[in-house]
C-alpha positions as CSV (number, residue, x, y, z in Angstrom):
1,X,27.0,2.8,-1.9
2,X,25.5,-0.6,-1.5
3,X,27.8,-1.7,1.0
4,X,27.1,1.0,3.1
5,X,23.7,-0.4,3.0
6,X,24.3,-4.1,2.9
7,X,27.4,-4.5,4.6
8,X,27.5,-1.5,7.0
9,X,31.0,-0.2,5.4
10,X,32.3,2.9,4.7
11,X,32.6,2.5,0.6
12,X,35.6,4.6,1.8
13,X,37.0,2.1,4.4
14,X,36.7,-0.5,1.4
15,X,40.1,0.4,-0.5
16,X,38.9,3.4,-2.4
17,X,39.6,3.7,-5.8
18,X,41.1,0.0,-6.0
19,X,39.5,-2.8,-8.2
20,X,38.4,-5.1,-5.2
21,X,36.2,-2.3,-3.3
22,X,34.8,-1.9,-7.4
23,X,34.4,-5.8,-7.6
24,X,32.5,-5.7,-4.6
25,X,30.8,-2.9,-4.8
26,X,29.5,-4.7,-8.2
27,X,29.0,-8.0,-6.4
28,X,26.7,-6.6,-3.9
29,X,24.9,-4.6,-7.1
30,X,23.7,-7.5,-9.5
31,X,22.8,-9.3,-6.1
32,X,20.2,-7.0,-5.4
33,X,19.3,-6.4,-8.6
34,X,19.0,-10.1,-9.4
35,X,16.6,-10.4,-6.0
36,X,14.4,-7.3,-6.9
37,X,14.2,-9.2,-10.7
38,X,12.8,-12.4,-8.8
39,X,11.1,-10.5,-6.5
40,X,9.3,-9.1,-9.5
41,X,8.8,-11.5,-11.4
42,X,6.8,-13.4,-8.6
43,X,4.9,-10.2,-8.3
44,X,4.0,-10.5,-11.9
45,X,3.1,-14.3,-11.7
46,X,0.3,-13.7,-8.6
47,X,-1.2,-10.6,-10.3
48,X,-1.4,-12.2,-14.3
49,X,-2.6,-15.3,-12.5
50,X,-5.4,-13.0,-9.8
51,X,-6.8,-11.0,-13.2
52,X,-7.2,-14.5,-15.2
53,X,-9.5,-15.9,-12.3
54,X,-11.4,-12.7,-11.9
55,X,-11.5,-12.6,-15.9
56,X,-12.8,-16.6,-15.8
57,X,-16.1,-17.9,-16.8
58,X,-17.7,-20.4,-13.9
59,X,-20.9,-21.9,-14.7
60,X,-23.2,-24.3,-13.3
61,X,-26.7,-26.1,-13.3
62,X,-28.8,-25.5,-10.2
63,X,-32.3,-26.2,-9.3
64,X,-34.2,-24.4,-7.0
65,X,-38.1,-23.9,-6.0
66,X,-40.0,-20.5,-4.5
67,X,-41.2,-20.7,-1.2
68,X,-43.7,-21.7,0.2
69,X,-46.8,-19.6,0.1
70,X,-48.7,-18.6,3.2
71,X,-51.4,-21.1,2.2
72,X,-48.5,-23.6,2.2
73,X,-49.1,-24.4,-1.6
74,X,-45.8,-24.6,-3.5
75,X,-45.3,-22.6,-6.9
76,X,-42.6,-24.2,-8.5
77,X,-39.4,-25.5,-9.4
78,X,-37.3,-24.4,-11.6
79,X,-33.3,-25.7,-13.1
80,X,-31.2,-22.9,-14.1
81,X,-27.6,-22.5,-15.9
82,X,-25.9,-19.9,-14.0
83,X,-22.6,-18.3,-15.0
84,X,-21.4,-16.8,-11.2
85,X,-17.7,-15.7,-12.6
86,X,-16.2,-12.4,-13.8
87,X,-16.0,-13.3,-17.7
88,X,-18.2,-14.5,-20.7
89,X,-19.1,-17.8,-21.2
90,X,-19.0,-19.1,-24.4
91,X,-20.1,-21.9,-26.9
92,X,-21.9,-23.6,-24.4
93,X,-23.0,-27.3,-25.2
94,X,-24.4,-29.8,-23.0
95,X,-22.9,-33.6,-23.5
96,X,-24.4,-36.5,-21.5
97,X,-27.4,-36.4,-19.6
98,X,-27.7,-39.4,-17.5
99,X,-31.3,-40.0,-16.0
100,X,-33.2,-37.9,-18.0
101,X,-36.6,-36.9,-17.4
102,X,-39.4,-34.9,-19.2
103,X,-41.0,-31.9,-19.1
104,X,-44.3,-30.1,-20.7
105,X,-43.0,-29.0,-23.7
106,X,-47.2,-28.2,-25.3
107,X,-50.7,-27.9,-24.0
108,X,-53.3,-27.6,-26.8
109,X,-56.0,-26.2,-24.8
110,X,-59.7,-26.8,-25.9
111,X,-61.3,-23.3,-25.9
112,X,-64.7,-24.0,-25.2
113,X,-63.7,-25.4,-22.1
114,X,-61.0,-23.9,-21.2
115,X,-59.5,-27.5,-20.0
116,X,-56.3,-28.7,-21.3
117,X,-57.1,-30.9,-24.3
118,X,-53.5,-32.8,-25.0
119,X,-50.5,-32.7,-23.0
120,X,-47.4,-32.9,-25.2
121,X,-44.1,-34.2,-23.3
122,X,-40.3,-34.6,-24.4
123,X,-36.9,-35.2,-22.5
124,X,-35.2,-32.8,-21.5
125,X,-32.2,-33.0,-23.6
126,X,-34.5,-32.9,-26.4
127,X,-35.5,-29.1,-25.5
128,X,-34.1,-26.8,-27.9
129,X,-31.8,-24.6,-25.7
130,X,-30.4,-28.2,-24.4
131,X,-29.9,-29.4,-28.0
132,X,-28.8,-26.3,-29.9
133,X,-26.7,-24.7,-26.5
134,X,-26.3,-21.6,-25.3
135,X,-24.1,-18.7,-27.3
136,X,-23.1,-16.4,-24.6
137,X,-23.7,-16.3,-21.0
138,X,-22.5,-12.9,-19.6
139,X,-20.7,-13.0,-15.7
140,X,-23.8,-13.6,-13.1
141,X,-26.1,-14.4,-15.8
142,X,-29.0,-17.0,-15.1
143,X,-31.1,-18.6,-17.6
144,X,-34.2,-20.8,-17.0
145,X,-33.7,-24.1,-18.5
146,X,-37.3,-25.9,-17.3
147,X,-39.9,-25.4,-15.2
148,X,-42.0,-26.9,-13.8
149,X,-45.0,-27.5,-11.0
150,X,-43.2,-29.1,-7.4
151,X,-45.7,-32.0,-7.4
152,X,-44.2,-33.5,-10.7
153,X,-40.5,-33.8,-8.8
154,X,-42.1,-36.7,-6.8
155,X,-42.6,-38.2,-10.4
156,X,-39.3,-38.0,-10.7
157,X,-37.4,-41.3,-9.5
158,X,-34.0,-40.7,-10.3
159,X,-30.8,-38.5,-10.3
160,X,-29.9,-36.5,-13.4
161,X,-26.5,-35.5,-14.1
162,X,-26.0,-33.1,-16.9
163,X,-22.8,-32.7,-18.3
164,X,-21.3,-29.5,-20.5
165,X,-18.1,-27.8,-21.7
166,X,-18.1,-23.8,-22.9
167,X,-15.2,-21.5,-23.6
168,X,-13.9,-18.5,-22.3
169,X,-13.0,-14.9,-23.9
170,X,-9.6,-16.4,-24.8
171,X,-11.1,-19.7,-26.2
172,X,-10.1,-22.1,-23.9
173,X,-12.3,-24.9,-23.4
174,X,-14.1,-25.7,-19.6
175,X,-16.0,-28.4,-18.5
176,X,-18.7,-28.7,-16.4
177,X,-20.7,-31.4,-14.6
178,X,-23.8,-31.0,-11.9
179,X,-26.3,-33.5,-10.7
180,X,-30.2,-32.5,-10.0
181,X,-31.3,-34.9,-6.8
182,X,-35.0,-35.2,-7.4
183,X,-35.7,-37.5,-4.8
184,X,-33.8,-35.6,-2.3
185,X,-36.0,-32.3,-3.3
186,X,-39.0,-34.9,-2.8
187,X,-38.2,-35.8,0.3
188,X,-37.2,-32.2,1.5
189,X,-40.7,-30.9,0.3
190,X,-42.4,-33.6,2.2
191,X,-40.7,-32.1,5.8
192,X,-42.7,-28.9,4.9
């Protein structure tokens, strides 16, 4: 019956009933069937391995700033952590944070005046959500890390690059690494 197919002969014109047409016949059997296994098992591979990067956890650090308003006054500027892939993140800890910078992180206000009365500043890898990490970050989750007014970016002399592993749902360890350019955000505000 497979010959007919494979080999374009009659299985009768193949000595019937004799042991070579059956060798043959067999032959030309596990053949295929040893193809369609490979065939298979290929098929397998591409579809375990397309569900496990649709299933994966991808997150990064971004900053970004609104728009400018129609009085041309900028709002702010903000660094996010950002999970843009189809599964949890989880045990998310940030390592080494080169060129670190600081942020508000209290304003005692006096309330007769209304004016700010002390200003209280730390690093950023001193913030609590930097120090302690993150637990969960669900697929195209964003969470605000700082923010802050535009203006103090120009403060802002150097690079930071802020390093951090997580894991996904099957506890595998990732690691991540992004760089915040606050110089090149200065000098793209300044062209507006």
């Amino acid at each position: 019956m497979f010959s007919d197919i494979i080999l374009g002969i009659s299985s009768n014109d193949i000595v019937a009933g004799s042991e070579l047409g059956l060798f043959i016949a067999t032959a030309i059997s596990v053949i295929i069937a040893a193809i369609l296994v490979c065939l298979t098992r290929k098929n397998v591979q591409v579809a375990t391995k397309l569900v496990e990067m649709q299933s994966n956890p991808f997150v990064y650090i971004m900053a970004e700033w609104d728009e400018f308003l129609a009085s041309r006054q900028a709002r702010g500027f903000y660094i996010f952590i950002e999970n843009s892939g189809g599964g949890i993140a989880r045990n998310i800890k940030f390592g080494d944070i080169t060129g670190d910078f600081q942020v508000i992180s209290s304003i005692e206000m006096d309330m007769s005046t209304a004016t700010p009365d002390r200003i209280v500043y730390t690093t950023f890898k001193q913030l609590p959500i930097i120090e302690e990490g993150i637990k969960e970050l669900a697929p195209h989750q964003k969470i605000l890390l700082v923010q802050f007014e535009l203006g103090r970016i120009h403060n802002i002399k150097n690079s930071t690059k802020i390093t951090f592993e997580y894991e996904n749902v099957l506890g595998e360890r990732k690691q991540g690494e992004d760089i915040i350019d606050f110089p090149s955000y200065a000098r793209s505000l300044e062209r507006h």
